[in-house]
N, C-alpha and C positions, 0 to 999 in steps of 0.2 A: 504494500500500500504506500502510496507516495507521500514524502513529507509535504503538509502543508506548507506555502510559504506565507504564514501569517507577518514577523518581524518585517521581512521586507515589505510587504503592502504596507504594514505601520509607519514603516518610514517615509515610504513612498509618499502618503497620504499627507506626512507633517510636510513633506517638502513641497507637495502642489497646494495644501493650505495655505504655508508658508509665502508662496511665491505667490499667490494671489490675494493676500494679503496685504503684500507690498504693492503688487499694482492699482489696489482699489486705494488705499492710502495717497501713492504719487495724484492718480486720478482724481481724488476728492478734492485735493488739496493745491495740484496748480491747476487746478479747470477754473480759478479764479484770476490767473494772471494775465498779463497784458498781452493784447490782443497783437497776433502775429501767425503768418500764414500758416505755422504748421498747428498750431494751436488757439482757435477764434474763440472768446471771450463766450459766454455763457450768459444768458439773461439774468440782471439780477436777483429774480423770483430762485433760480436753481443754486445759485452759489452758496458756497457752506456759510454758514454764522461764526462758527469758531473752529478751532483748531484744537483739539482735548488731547494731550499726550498721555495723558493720564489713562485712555481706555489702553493704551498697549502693556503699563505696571503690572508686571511678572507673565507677562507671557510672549514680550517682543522687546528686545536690545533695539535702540531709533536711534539712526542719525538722521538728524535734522540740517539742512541746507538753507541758510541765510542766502538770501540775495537779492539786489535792489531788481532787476530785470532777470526775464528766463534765459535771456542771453549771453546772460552775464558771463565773462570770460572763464573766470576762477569756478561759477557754478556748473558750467558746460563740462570742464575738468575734472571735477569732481564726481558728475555726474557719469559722464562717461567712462573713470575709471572703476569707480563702483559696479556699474552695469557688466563690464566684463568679465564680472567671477559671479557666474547667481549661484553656482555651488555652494559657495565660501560663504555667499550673501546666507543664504539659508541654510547654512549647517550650523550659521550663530544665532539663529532666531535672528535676526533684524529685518528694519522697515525702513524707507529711505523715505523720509516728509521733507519737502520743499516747501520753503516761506519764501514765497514770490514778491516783492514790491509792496506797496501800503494800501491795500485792501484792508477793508472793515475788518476780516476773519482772522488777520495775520496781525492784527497789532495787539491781543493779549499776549500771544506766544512770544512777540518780539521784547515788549513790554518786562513779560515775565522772566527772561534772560536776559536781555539789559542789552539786544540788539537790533539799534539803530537801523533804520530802513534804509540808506546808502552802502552798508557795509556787506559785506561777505564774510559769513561766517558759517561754519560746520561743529556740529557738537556730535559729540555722543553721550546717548541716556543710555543708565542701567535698568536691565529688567525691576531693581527697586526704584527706578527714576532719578537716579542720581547722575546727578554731571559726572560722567567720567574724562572727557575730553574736549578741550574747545580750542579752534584755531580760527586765524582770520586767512590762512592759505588753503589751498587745496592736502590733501593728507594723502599721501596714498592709500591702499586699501592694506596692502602689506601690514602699515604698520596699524592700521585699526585691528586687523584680524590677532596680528602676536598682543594689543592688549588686551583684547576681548578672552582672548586663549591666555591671559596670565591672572584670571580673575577667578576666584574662589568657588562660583558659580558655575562658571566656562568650564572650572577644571572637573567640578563634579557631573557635568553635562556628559564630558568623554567618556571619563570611567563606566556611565551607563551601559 
């Protein structure tokens, strides 16, 4: 009689939640930015109200992307180096939330980290919401993954 493969569908299962988790997140969150070809502005009626980081607390590691435009050079960087390991992305639990420019929904979050709507900035929150990282440059993903993997949490994640 063949062995079930239960464990892997389990995995399997967190990593396609995982990963579309992150996309509804991206999606909620710059469907409010400034209007440009690849991404057209959203009637006001549809746009989010806030931005609650809070609902991800113990169940998603966020980096959050500051940036005054979706163009923005250092955001594009950022973003684009992230997006090329969604393995990586999703073997940490993480969500990537973009704070786009000064729409209504983005100014508690900015507010509430103490960044300014011209700036670029990248953070990383812990699964207990705690600031673990903040730069005003683009970060590679390298070294977000070795601090995320030297964290007390991270390390008991693996052992699993």
């Amino acid at each position: 009689m063949p062995r079930p493969c239960v464990p892997i569908i389990k995995s399997m299962r967190t990593t396609i939640l995982t990963h579309l988790l992150m996309l509804l997140a991206i999606f909620s969150v710059t469907s409010g930015c400034e209007s440009t070809a690849e991404t057209p502005a959203m009637p006001p009626s549809s746009q989010p109200t806030t931005i609650d980081l809070s609902t991800y607390q113990w169940q998603n590691r966020v980096i959050v992307i500051f940036a005054p435009a979706a163009t923005d050079a250092n955001a594009v960087q950022q973003r684009t180096s992230l997006n090329a390991d969604p393995q990586a992305i999703g073997d940490r639990d993480l969500v990537i939330v973009e704070v786009i420019g000064d729409r209504h929904h983005t100014a508690a979050v900015r507010q509430q980290y103490g960044v300014p709507t011209s700036q670029f900035t990248v953070l990383l929150i812990g699964k207990d919401a705690g600031e673990k990282l903040r730069a005003t440059e683009p970060v590679e993903p390298a070294a977000i993954f070795r601090l995320i993997d030297s964290m007390p949490m991270r390390q008991r994640e693996m052992r699993r």
